[in-house]
N, C-alpha and C positions, 0 to 999 in steps of 0.2 A: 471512443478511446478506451473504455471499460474493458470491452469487447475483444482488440488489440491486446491489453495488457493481459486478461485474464488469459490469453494463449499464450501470451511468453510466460507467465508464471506455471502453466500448466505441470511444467517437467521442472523446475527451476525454483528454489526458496528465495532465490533474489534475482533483482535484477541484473546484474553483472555479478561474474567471480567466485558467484556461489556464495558470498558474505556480503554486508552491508556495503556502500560504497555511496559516491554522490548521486548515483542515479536515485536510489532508493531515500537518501534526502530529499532530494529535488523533489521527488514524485507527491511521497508520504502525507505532507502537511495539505496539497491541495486535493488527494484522495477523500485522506482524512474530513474533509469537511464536502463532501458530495451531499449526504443528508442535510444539508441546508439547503441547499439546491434543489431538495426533494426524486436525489438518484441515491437510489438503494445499491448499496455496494454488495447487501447479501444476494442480490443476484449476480454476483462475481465471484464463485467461491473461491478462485485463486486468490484473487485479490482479496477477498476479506480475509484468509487465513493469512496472508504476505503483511497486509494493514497490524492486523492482530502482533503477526512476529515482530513487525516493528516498534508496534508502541509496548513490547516486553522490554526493547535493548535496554542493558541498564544505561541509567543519566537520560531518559527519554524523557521529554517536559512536553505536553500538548499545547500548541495555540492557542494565544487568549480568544474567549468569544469576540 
């Protein structure tokens, strides 16, 4: 799935629209916690940089552990 997304993000700062939206919701929180899982998302670097832009938005709160 990594894989998948790190090529949509290739050309693209978000998933839809070019601005945040419910995709990038949806996605985010269960990306965000891949390193528990022990999947390295910095072998995604669309994806880590898209992760990154995400948890900048303002009012952005991370999941509790």
């Amino acid at each position: 799935m990594l894989e998948v997304l790190d090529g949509v993000l290739r050309d693209r700062e978000w998933l839809e629209l070019g601005r945040p939206t419910l995709a990038d919701i949806g996605c985010a929180p269960l990306i965000g916690r891949a390193e528990e899982a022990q999947i390295s998302v910095g072998d995604y670097p669309h994806v880590a940089s898209w992760l990154g832009r995400f948890q900048r938005l303002p009012r952005y709160v991370p999941m509790p552990a």
